[in-house]
VOMI-68816 format. One line per 8 residues: for each residue z, y, x of C-alpha. Coordinates in Angstrom, 1 decimal, decimal comma. Each point is the difference from the previous one (the first is absolute). Example, Ala and Ser with C-alpha at 12.3 -4.5 7.8 and 13.67 -1.06 7.14 Angstrom:
2
7,8 -4,5 12,3; -0,7 3,4 1,4
This chain:
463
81,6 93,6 99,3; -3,3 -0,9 0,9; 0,8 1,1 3,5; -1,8 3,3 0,1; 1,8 3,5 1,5; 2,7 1,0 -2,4; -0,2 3,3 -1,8; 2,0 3,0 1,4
3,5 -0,7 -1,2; 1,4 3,4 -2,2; 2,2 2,3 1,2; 2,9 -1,9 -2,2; -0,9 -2,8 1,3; 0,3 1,1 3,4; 3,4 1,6 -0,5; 0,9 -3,2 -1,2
-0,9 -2,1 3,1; 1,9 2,3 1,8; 3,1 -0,3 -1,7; -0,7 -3,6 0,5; -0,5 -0,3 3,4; 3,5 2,2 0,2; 1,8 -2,1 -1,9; -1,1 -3,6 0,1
-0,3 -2,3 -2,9; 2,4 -1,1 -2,2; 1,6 -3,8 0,2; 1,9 -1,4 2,2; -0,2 0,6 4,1; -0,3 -3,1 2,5; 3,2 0,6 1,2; 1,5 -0,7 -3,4
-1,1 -3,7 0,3; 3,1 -2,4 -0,6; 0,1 -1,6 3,9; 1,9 -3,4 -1,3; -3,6 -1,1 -1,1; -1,3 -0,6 3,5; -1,2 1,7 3,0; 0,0 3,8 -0,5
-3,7 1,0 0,1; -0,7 2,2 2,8; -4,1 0,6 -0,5; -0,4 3,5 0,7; -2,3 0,1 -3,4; 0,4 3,4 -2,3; 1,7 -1,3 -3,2; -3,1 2,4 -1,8
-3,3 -1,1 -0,5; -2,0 1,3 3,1; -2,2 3,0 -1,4; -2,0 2,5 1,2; 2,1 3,4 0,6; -0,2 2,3 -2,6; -1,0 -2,5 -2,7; 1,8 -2,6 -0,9
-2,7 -1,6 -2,3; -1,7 -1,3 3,2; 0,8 -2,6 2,3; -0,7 -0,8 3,4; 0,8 -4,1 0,2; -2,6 -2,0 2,7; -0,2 -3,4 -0,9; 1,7 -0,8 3,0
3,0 2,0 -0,1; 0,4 -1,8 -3,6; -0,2 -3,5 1,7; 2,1 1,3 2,7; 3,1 0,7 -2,9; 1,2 -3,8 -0,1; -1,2 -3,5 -0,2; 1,4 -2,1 -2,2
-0,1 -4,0 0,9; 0,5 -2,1 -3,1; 0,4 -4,3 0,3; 1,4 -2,4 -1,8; 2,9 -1,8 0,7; 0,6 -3,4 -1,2; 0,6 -0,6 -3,4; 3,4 -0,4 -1,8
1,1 -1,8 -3,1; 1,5 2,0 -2,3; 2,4 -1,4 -3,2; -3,1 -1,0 -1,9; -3,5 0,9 2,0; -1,0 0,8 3,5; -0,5 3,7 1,0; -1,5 1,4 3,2
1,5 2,8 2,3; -2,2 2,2 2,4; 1,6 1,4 2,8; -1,1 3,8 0,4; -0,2 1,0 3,7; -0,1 4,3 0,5; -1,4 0,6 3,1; 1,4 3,8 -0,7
3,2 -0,8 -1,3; 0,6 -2,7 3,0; 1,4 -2,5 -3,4; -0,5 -2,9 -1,4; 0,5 -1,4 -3,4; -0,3 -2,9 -2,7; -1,2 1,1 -2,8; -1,5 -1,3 -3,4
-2,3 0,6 -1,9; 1,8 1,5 -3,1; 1,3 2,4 3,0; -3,6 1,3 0,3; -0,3 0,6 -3,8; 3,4 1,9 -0,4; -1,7 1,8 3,4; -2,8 0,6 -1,7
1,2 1,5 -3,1; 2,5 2,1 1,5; -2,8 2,0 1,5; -1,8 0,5 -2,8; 2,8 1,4 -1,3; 0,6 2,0 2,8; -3,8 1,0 0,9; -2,1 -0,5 -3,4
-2,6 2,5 1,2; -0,8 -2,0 3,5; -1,9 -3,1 1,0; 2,6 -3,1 -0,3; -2,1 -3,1 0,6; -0,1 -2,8 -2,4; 2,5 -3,2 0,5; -1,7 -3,7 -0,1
0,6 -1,8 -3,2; 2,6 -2,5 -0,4; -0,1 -3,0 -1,0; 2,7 -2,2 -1,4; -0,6 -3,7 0,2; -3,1 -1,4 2,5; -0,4 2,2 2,7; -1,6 -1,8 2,6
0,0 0,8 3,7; -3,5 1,6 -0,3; 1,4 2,2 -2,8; 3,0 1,0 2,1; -1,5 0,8 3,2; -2,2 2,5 -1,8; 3,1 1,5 -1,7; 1,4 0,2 3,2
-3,1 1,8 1,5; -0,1 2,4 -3,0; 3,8 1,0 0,1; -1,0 0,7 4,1; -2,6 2,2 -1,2; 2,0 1,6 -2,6; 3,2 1,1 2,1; -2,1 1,0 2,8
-1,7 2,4 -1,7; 3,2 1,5 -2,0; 1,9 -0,1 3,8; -2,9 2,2 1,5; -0,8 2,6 -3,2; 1,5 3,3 1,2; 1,7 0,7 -3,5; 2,1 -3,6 -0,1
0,6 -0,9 3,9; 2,5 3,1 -0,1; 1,4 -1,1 -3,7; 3,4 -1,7 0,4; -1,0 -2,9 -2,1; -2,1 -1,1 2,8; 2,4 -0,3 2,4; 2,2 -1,6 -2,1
-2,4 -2,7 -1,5; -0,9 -0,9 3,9; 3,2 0,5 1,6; 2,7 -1,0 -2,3; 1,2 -3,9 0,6; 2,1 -0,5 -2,5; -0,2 -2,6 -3,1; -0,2 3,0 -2,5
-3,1 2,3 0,4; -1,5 0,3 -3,2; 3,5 1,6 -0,9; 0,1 2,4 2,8; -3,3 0,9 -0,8; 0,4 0,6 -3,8; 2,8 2,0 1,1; -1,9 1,7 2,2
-1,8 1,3 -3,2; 2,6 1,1 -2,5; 1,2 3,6 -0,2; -3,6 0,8 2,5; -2,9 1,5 -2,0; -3,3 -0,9 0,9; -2,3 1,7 2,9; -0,7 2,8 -2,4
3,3 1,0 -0,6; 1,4 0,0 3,5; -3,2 1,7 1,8; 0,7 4,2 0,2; -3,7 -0,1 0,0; -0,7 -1,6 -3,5; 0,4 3,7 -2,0; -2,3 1,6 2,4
-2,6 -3,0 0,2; -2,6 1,8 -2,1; -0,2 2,9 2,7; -1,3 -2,1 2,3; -2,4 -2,3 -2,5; -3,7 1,4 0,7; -1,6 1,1 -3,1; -2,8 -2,6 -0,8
2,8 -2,7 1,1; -1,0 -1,9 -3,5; -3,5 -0,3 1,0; 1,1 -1,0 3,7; 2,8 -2,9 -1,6; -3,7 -1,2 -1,8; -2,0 -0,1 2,8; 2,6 -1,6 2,7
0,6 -2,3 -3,0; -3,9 -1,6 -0,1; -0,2 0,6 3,3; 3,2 -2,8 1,0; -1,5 -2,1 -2,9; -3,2 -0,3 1,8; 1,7 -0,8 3,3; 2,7 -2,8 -1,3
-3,4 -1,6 -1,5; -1,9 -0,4 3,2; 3,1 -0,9 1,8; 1,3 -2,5 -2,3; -4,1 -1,5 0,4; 0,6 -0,2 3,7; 3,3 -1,4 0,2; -1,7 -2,6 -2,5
-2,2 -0,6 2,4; 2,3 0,2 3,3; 1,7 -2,9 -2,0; -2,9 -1,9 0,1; -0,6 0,3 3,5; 3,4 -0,9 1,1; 0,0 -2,9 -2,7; -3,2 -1,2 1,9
1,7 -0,2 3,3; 2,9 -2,1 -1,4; -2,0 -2,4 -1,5; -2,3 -0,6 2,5; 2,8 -0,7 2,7; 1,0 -2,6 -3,0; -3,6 -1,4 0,5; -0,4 0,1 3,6
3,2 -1,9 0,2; -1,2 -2,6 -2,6; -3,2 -0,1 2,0; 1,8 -0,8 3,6; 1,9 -2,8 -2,4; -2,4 -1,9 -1,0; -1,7 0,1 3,8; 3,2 -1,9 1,0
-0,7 -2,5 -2,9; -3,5 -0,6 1,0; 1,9 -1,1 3,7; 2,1 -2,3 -1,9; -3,0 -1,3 -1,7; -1,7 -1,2 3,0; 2,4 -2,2 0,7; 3,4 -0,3 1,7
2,1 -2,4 2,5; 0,7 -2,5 -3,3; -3,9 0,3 -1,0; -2,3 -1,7 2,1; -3,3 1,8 0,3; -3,1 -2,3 -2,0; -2,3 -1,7 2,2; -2,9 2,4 -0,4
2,0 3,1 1,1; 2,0 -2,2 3,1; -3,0 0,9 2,4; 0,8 3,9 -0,3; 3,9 -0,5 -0,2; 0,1 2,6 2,3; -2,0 2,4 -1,8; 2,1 -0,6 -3,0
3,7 0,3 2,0; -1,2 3,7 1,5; -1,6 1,1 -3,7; 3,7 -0,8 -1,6; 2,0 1,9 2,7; -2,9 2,6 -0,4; 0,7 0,3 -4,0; 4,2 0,0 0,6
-0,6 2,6 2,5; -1,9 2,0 -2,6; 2,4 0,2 -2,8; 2,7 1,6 2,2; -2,5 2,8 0,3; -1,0 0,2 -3,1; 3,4 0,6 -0,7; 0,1 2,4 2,3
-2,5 2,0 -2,1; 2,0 -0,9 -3,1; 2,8 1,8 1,5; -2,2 3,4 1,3; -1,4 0,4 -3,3; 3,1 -0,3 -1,9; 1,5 2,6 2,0; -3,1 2,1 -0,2
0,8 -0,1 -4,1; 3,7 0,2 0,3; -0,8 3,3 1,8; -2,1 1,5 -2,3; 1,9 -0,9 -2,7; 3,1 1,9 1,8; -2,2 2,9 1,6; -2,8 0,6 -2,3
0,6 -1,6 -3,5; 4,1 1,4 0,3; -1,3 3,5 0,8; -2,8 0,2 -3,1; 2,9 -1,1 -2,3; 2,3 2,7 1,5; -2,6 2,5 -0,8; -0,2 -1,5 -3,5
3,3 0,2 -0,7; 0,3 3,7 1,0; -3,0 1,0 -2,2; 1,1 -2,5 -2,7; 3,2 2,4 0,2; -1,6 2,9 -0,9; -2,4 -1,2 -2,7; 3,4 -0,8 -1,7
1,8 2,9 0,8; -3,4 2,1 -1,0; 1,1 -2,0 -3,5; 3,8 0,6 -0,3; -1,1 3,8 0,2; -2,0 -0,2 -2,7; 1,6 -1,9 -2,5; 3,7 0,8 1,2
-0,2 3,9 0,7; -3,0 1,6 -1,5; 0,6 -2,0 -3,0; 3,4 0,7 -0,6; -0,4 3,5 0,5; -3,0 -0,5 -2,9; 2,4 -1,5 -2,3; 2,5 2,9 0,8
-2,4 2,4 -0,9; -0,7 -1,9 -2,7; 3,7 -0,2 -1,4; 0,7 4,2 0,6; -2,7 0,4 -2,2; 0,8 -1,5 -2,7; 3,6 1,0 0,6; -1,9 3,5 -0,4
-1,8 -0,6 -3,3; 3,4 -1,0 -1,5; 1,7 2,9 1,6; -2,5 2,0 -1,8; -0,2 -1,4 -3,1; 4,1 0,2 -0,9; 0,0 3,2 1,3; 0,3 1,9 -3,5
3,2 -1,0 -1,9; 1,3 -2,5 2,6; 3,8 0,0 0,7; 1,4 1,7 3,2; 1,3 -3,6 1,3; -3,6 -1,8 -0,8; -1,4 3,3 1,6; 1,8 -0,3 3,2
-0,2 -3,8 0,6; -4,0 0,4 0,1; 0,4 2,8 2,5; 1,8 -2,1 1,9; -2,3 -2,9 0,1; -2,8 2,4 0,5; 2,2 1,2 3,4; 0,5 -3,4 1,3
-3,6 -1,3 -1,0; -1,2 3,4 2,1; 2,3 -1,1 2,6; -0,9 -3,3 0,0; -4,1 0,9 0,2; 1,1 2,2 2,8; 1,0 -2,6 2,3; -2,4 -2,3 -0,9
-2,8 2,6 1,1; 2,1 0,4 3,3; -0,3 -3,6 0,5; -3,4 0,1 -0,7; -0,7 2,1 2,6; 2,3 -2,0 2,7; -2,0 -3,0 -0,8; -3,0 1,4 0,5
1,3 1,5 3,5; 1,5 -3,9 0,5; -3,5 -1,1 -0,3; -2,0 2,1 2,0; 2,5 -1,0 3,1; -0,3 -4,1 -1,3; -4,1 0,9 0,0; -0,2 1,1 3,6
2,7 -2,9 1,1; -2,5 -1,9 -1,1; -3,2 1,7 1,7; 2,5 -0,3 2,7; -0,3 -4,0 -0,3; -3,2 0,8 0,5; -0,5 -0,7 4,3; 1,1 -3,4 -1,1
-3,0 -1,0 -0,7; -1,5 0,1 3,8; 3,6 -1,8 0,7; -1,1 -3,2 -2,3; -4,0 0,3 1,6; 1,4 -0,1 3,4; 1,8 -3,1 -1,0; -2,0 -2,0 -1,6
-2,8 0,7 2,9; 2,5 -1,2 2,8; 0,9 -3,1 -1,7; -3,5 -0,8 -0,9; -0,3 0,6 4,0; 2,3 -1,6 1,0; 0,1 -3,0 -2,0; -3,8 -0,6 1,0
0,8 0,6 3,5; 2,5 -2,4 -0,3; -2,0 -3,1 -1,6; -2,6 0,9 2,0; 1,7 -1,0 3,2; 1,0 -3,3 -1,7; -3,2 -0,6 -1,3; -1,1 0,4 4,1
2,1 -1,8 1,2; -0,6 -3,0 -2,7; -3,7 -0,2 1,0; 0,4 -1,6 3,0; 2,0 -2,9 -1,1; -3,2 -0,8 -2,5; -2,0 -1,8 3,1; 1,3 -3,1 -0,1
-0,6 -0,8 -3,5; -3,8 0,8 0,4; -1,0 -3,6 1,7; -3,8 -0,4 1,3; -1,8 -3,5 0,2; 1,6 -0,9 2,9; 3,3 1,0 -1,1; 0,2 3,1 2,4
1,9 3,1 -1,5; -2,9 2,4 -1,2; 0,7 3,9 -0,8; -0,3 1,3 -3,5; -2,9 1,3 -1,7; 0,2 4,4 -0,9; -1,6 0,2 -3,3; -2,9 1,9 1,7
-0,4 -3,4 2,3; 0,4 -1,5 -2,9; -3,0 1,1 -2,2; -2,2 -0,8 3,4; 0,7 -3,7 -0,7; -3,1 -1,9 -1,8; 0,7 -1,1 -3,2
């Protein structure tokens, strides 16, 4: 899990891979996709999780095959007054699935928990809070941003964009989703129980794979922490470029307000300031002529922040989410499946003790009722050490999908060092072309136009 060579997999384990490269998986083919939902998908995608021949515990994702899977558009639509508040729709665009939808945001949570029903042991991003009364449009847009973020990466995880749910939740336009999707559910065990795999995972499990969960574990801590510092700061930066375009356009402003200051056609000019009324008429056309460029700049950097808050702040909060994801799935496996089978464990013991103790002079009835529990109990601790196992497999294939993620990083570099480029670039040529126009408010004694000073000039000048 911590991304070095696997150990040689056991001659079980081997046997096993070939039965399952025979056979396929278990669950249900693409072909059995109800068509009324939309356009019948026609990717040419495996409906397995692309793994290395002979091994099934590896995979063989690029980052850009995993982009490549779908992208997922989501924008609001305009709001609608419901029978006592106003609620707001998204419409859900599938690049894949060639659909669109409207869907709420209650769709997303029934979405959500029907696959952690359906995939407990894999990555399923969190949802964005919701909040009842007072959302603002800052607080929406962001919603809308994270539920982008969040189907996006379910639509291109290799385990979910072949699930039948998905398909469903971003092709089906009718009013009643969240009931096709909780029937979706009933009568269908969970990932575990539908996988021919999940008895035979421990085959394939290499043997320090404890030590390995520990390791990948700290390592992905350590990485979400630096990458949650720099998307701090990539915040920061695009925050910067958004408010000063606000300044530069409150600067260019308050130039056009000095024009109007000097005096207009209603205003006579005073007597002191008639002799250079012509000084004065080509300073205020000077200072209007300024604040359109100024605006100009106001406009350059405030797309230079918009971008980066699309490009570069968008992509670190992707990346956050997905690790996010598995810091809490890391957690469900520890508290939901290694602790449960603790507890079961715990419970057949006991059962044992009193098994042991009513032994001697017990009736036949009592007798047999313990056996029985002790057989179900045994049972019972025999499954859960089979899902162990299938968890564990579940996330050493989540761990590399994230190192996978990975190459994203040089994606949000290149990004960031374009815009930062290009938006120079861009209010460089307006700062150029401004320059110019700044010789006819520099008057000399004789009221001759007079070039500008460079601050190395400048510091020449006596003092």
């Amino acid at each position: 899990m911590t991304g070095r060579a696997m150990d040689p997999l056991p001659p079980a384990a081997v046997s096993a891979a070939a039965e399952l490269e025979a056979d396929g998986e278990a669950g249900p083919p693409a072909a059995d996709v109800p068509t009324s939902w939309g356009t019948e998908q026609t990717d040419p995608e495996p409906t397995r999780m692309q793994m290395t021949q002979g091994n099934p515990l590896l995979l063989t994702h690029s980052l850009q095959e995993l982009l490549a899977r779908d992208t997922v558009s989501v924008e609001l639509i305009p709001e609608k007054k419901g029978l006592f508040l106003k609620h707001v729709e998204y419409e859900v665009s599938s690049q894949r699935f060639r659909s669109s939808v409207y869907r709420r945001y209650n769709d997303f949570v029934v979405f959500h928990d029907t696959l952690l029903h359906r995939f407990p042991y894999r990555m399923v991003p969190a949802l964005p809070p919701k909040r009842m009364l007072g959302a603002d449009r800052e607080f929406i847009e962001a919603r809308r941003r994270a539920l982008k973020r969040f189907i996006n990466l379910v639509a291109r995880h290799p385990r979910f964009s072949e699930d039948v749910v998905l398909k469903l939740f971003l092709s089906f336009s009718g009013s009643d989703v969240q009931n096709k999707l909780k029937e979706s559910a009933q009568g269908v065990g969970d990932e575990f129980q539908r996988c021919k795999l999940a008895a035979r995972a421990k085959d394939f499990l290499p043997a320090d794979i404890q030590a390995q969960f520990a390791a990948s574990r700290e390592l992905i801590r350590n990485i979400y922490n630096s990458f949650y510092k720099l998307r701090d700061r990539a915040e920061r930066i695009a925050s910067r470029a958004i408010d000063n375009a606000a300044d530069l356009l409150i600067f260019g402003k308050e130039l056009r307000q000095v024009a109007f200051a000097l005096g207009s056609d209603t205003t006579p000019l005073p007597p002191w300031a008639a002799l250079s009324s012509s000084v004065w008429g080509s300073l205020k056309q000077a200072l209007k002529g300024l604040s359109v460029e100024f605006a100009l700049l106001a406009d350059k950097a405030a797309q230079q922040g918009k971008q980066e808050e699309s490009d570069v702040v968008e992509k670190l909060n992707l990346f956050l989410d997905l690790l996010q994801s598995y810091k809490d799935l890391c957690q469900r496996q520890e508290k939901c499946v290694l602790h449960r089978h603790q507890r079961a464990l715990h419970k057949y013991s006991l059962t044992k003790r009193q098994a042991t103790s009513v032994a001697q002079g017990a009736e036949p009835e009592s007798a047999d009722r313990l056996e029985s529990r002790i057989m179900e109990q045994e049972n019972a601790i025999q499954t859960l050490e089979l899902r162990t196992h299938f968890s564990l497999y579940c996330l050493h294939q989540e761990t590399q999908l994230v190192h996978a993620y990975l190459p994203l990083t040089s994606h949000i570099l290149g990004a960031f060092v374009n815009s930062q480029i290009q938006g120079h670039k861009e209010m460089s040529k307006v700062w150029d072309d401004l320059k110019p126009k700044l010789h006819c408010l520099f008057a000399g004694p004789s009221g001759a136009p007079t070039v500008p000073q460079t601050p190395q000039e400048d510091r020449l000048l006596p003092r």
